[in-house]
C-alpha positions as protocol buffer text, in pm:
chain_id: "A"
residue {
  index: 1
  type: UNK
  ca { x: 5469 y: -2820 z: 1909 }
}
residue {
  index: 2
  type: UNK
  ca { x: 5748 y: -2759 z: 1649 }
}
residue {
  index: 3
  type: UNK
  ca { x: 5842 y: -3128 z: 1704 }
}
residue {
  index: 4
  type: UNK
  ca { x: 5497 y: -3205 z: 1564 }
}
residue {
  index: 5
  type: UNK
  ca { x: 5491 y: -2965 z: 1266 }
}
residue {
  index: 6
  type: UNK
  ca { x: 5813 y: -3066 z: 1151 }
}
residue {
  index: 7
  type: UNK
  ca { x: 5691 y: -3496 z: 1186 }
}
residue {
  index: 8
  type: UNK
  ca { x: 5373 y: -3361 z: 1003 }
}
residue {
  index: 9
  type: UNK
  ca { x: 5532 y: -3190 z: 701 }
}
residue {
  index: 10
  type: UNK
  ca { x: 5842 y: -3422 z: 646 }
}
residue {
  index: 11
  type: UNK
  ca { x: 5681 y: -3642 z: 432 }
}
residue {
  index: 12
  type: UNK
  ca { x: 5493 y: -3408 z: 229 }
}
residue {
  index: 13
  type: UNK
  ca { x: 5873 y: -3316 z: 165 }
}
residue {
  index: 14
  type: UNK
  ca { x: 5998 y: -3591 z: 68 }
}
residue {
  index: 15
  type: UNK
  ca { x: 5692 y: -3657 z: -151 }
}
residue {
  index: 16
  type: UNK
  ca { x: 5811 y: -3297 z: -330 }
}
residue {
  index: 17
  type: UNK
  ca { x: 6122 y: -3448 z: -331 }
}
residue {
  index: 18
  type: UNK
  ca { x: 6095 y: -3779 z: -501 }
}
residue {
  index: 19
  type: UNK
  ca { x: 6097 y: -3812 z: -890 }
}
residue {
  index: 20
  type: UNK
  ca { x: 5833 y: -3954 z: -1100 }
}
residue {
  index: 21
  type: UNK
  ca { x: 5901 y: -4279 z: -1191 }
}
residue {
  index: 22
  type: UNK
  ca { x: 5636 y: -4411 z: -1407 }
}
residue {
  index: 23
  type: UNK
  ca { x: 5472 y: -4292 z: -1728 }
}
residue {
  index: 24
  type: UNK
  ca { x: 5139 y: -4080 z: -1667 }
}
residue {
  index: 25
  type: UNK
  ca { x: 4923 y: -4204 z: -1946 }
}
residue {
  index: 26
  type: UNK
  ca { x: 4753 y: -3869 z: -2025 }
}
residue {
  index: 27
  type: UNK
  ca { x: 4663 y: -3828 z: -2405 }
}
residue {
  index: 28
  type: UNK
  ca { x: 4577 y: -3536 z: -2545 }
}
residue {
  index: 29
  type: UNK
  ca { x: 4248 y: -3557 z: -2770 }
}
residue {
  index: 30
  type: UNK
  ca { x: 4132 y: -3317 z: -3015 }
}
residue {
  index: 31
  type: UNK
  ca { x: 3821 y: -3320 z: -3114 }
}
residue {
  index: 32
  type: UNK
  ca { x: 3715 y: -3100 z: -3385 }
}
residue {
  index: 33
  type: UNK
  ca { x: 3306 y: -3117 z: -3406 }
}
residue {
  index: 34
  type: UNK
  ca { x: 3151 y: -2976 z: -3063 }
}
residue {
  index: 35
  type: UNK
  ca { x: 2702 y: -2988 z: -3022 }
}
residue {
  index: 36
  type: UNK
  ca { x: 2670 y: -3277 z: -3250 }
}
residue {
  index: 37
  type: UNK
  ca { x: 2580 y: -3528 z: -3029 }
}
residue {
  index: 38
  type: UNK
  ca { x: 2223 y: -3371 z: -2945 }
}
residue {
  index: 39
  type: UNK
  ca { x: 2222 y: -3552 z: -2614 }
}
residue {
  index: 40
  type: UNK
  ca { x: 2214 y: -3880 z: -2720 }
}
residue {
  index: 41
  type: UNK
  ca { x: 2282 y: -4148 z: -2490 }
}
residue {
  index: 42
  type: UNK
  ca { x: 2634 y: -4369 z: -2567 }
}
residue {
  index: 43
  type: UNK
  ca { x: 2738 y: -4636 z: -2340 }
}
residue {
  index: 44
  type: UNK
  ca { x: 3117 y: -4618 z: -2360 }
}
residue {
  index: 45
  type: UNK
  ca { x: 3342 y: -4956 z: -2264 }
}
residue {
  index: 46
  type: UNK
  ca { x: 3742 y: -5000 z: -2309 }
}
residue {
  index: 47
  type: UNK
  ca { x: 3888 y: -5368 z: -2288 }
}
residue {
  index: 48
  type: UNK
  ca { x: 4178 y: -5530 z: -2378 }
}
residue {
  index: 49
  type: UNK
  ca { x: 4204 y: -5734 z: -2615 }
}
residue {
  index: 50
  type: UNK
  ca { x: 4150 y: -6041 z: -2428 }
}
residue {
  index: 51
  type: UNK
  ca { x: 4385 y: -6279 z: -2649 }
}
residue {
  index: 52
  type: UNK
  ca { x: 4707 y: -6044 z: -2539 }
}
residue {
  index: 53
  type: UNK
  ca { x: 4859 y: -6030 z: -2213 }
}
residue {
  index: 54
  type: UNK
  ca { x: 4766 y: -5776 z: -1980 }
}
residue {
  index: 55
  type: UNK
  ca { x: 4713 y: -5494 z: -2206 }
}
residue {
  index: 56
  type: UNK
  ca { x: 5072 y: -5610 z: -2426 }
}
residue {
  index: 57
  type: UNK
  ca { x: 5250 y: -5294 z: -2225 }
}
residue {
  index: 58
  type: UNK
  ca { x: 5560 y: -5358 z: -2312 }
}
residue {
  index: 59
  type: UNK
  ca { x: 5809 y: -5145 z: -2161 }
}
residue {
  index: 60
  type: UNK
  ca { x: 6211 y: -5078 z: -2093 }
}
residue {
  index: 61
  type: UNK
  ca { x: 6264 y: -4839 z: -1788 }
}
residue {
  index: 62
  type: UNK
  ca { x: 5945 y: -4703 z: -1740 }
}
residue {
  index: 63
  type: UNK
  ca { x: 5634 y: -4885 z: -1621 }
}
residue {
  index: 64
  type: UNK
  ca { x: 5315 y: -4675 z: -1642 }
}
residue {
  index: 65
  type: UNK
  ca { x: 5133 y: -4495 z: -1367 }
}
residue {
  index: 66
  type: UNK
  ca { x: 4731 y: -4644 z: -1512 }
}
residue {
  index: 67
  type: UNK
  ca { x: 4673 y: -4866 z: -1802 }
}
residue {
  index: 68
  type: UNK
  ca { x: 4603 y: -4712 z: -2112 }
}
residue {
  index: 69
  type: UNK
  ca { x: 4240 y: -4833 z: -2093 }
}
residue {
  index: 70
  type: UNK
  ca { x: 4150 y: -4642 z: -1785 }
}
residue {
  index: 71
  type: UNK
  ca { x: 4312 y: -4329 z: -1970 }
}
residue {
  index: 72
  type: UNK
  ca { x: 4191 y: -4363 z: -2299 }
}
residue {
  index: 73
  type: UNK
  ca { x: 3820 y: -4451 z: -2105 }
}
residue {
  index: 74
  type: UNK
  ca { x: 3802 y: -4123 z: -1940 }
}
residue {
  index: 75
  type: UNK
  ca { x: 3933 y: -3903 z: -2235 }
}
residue {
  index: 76
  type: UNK
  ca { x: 3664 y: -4041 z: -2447 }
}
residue {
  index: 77
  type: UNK
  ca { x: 3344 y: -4019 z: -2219 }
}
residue {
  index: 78
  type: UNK
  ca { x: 3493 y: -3667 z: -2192 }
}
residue {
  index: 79
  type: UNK
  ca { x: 3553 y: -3580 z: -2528 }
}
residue {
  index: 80
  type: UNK
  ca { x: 3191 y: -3705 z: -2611 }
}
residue {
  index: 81
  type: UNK
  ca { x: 3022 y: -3513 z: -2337 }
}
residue {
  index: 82
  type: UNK
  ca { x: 3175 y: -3200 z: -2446 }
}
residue {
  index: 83
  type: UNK
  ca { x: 3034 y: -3353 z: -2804 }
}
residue {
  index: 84
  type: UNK
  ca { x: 2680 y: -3304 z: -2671 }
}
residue {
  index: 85
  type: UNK
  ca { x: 2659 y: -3723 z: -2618 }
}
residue {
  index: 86
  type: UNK
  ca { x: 2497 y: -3792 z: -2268 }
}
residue {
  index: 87
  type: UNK
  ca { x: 2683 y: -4067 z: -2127 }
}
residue {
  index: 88
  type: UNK
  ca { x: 2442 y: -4375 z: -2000 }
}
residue {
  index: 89
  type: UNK
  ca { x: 2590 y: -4719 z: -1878 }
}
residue {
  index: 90
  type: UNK
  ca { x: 2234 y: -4797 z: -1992 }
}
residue {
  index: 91
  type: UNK
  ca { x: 2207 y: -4737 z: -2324 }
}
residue {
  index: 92
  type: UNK
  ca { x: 2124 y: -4932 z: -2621 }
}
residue {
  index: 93
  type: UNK
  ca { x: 2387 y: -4733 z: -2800 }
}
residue {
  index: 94
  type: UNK
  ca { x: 2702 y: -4868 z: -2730 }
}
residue {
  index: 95
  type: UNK
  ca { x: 3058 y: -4731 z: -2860 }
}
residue {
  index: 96
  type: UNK
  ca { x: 3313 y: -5061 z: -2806 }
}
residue {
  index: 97
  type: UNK
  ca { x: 3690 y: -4967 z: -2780 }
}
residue {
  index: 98
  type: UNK
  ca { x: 3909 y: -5291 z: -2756 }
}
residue {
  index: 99
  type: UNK
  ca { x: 4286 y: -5209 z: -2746 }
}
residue {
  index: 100
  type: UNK
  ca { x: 4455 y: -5449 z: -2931 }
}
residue {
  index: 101
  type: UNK
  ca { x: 4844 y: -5324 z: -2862 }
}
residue {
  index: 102
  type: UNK
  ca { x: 4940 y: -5003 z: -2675 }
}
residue {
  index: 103
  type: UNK
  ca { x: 5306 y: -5088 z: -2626 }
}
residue {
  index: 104
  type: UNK
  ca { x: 5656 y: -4880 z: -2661 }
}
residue {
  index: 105
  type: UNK
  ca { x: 5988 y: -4978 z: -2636 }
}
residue {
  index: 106
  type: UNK
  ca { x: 6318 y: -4791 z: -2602 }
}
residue {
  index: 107
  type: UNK
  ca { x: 6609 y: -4965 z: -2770 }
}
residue {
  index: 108
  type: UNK
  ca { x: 6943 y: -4892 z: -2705 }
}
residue {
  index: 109
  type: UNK
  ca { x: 7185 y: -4771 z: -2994 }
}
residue {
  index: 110
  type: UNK
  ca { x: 7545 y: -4626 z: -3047 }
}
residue {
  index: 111
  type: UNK
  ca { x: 7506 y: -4267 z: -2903 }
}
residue {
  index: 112
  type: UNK
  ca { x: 7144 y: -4263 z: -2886 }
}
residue {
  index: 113
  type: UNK
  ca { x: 6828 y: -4428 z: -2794 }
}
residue {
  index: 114
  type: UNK
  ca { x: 6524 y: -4484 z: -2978 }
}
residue {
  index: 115
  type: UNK
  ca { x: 6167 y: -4453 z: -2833 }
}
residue {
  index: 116
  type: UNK
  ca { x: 5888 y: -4648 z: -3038 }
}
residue {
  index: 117
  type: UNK
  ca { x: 5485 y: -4641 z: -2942 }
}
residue {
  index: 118
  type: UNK
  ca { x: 5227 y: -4830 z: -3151 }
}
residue {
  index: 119
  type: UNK
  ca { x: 4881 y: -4860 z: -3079 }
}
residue {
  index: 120
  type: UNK
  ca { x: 4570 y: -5010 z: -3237 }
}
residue {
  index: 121
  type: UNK
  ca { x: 4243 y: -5001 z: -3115 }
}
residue {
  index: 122
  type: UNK
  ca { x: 3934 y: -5085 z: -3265 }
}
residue {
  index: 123
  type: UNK
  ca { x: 3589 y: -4887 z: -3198 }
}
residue {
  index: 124
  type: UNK
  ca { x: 3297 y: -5107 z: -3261 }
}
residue {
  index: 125
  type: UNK
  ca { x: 2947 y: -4884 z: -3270 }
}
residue {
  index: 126
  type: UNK
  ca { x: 2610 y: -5075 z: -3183 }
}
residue {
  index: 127
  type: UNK
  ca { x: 2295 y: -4908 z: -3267 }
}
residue {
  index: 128
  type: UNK
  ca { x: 1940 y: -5017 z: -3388 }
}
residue {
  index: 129
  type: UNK
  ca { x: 2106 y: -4973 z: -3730 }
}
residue {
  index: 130
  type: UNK
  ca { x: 2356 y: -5257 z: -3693 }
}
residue {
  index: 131
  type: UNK
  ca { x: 2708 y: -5227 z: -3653 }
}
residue {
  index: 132
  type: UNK
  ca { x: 3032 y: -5074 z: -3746 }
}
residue {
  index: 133
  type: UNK
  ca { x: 3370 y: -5117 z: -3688 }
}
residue {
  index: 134
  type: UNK
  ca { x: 3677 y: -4905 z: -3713 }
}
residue {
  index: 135
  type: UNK
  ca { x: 4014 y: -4973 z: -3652 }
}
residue {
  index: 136
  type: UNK
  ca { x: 4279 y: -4750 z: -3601 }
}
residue {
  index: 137
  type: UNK
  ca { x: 4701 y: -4744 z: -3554 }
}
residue {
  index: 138
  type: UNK
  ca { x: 4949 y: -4506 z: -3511 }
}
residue {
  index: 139
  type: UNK
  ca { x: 5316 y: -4609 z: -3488 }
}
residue {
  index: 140
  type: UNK
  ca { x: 5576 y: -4314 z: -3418 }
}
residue {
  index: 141
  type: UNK
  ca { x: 5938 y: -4308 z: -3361 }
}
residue {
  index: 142
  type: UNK
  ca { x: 6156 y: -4063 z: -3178 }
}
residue {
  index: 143
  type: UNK
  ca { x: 6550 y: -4077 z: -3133 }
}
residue {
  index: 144
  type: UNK
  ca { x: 6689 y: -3921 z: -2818 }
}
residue {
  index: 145
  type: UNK
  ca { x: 7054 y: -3875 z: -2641 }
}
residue {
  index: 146
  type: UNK
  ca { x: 7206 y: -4169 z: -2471 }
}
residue {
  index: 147
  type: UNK
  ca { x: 6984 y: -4192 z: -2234 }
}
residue {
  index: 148
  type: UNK
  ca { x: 6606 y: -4180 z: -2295 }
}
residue {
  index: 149
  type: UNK
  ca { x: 6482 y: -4014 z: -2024 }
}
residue {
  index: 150
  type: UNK
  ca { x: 6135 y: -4029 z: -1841 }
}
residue {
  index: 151
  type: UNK
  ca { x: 5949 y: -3723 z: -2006 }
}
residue {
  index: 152
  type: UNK
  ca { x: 6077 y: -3828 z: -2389 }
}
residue {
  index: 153
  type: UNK
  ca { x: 5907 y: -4190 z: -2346 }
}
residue {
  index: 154
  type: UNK
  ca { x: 5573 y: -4007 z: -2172 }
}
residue {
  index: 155
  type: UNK
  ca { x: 5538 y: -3794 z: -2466 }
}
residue {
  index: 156
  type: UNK
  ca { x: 5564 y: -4022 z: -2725 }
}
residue {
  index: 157
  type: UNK
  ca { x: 5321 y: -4296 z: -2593 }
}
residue {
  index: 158
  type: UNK
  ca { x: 5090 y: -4043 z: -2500 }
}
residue {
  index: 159
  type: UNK
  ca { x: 5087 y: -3873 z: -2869 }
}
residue {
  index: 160
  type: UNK
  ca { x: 5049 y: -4206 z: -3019 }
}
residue {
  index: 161
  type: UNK
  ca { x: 4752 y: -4300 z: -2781 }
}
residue {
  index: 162
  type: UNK
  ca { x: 4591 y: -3919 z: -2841 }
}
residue {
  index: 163
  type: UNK
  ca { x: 4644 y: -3909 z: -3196 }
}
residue {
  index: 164
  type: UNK
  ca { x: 4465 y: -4286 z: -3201 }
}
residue {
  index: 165
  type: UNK
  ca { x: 4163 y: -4143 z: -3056 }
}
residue {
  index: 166
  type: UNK
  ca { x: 4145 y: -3806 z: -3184 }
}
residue {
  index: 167
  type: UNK
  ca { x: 4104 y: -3995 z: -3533 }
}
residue {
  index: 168
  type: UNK
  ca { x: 3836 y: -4241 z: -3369 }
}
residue {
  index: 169
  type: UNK
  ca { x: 3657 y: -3876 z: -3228 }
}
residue {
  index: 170
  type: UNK
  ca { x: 3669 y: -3702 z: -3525 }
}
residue {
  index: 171
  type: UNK
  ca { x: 3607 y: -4006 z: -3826 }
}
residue {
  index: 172
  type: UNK
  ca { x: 3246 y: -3856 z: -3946 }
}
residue {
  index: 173
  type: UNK
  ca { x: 3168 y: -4231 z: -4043 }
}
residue {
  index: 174
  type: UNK
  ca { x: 3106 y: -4324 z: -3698 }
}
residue {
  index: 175
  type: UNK
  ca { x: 2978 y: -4007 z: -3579 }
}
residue {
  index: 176
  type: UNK
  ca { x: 2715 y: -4013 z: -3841 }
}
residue {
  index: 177
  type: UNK
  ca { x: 2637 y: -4394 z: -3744 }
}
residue {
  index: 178
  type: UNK
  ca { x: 2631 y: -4283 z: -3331 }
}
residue {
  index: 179
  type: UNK
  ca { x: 2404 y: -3973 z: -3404 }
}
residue {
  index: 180
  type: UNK
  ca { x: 2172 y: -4164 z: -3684 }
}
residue {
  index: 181
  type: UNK
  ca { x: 1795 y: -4097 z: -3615 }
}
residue {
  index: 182
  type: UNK
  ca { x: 1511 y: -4275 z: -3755 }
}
């Protein structure tokens, strides 16, 4: 019997065990305006932009856990829920992100290393109203110890991918044009 607990817990030991070795794209988004949405329905999509390579990740070290359109996806259908927007793969409102770059590097330097992250995505808004476009970038910059570590190159791809859409969640230009009635 103890021959069978130990085979059953070993690997959920050596799961414990083992270090993370990708990035966890996990943004944080702040949205400021909460009940504006008044339930109306938003189809939400997130491509790539289809003239770059697979999503232009470009990466030294660390690959990454999920693309950055599956993270920056589910942040936004949540942030726009908690908005008050009812989420509807059906609707004839549409809210278009295409991510043109989400990349970040770490370069190597005398005594330190530098992390860079720039994004750019561009939210495109359909309604019976017509369209409108927004894009929006964020490039940041962070230098580290020798070695840039796991956790440093997380945290800045992750700001520059939540402060991206925190501005696209907050810009009252295309909140105004999402929440337009007749």
């Amino acid at each position: 019997m103890k021959t069978y607990l130990v085979l059953l817990l070993l690997p959920l030991f050596a799961a414990c065990a083992a270090k993370p070795t990708h990035i966890l794209v996990d943004p944080a988004v702040n949205a400021v305006s909460r009940n504006i949405g008044n339930n109306v329905a938003v189809n939400v999509t997130v491509s790539n932009d289809p003239a770059m390579s697979p999503l232009q990740e470009k990466q030294h070290r660390f690959p990454l856990q999920r693309s950055v359109a599956d993270a920056t996806r589910e942040k936004l259908m949540r942030e726009l829920q908690a908005m008050g927007f009812r989420i509807d793969p059906y609707a004839s409102r549409q809210l278009e992100v295409q991510i043109a770059t989400a990349e970040h590097t770490i370069t190597d330097k005398t005594l330190k290393d530098e992390i860079t992250a720039h994004v750019v995505m561009q939210f495109s808004a359909t309604t019976e109203f017509g369209n409108l476009t927004r894009k929006f970038t964020d490039n940041r910059m962070q230098e580290v110890g020798i070695d840039a570590n796991l956790g440093e190159a997380s945290a800045v791809l992750n700001q520059s991918v939540g402060h991206v859409l925190s501005r696209a969640i907050n810009d009252p230009e295309l909140l105004q044009f999402l929440t337009r009635q007749y």
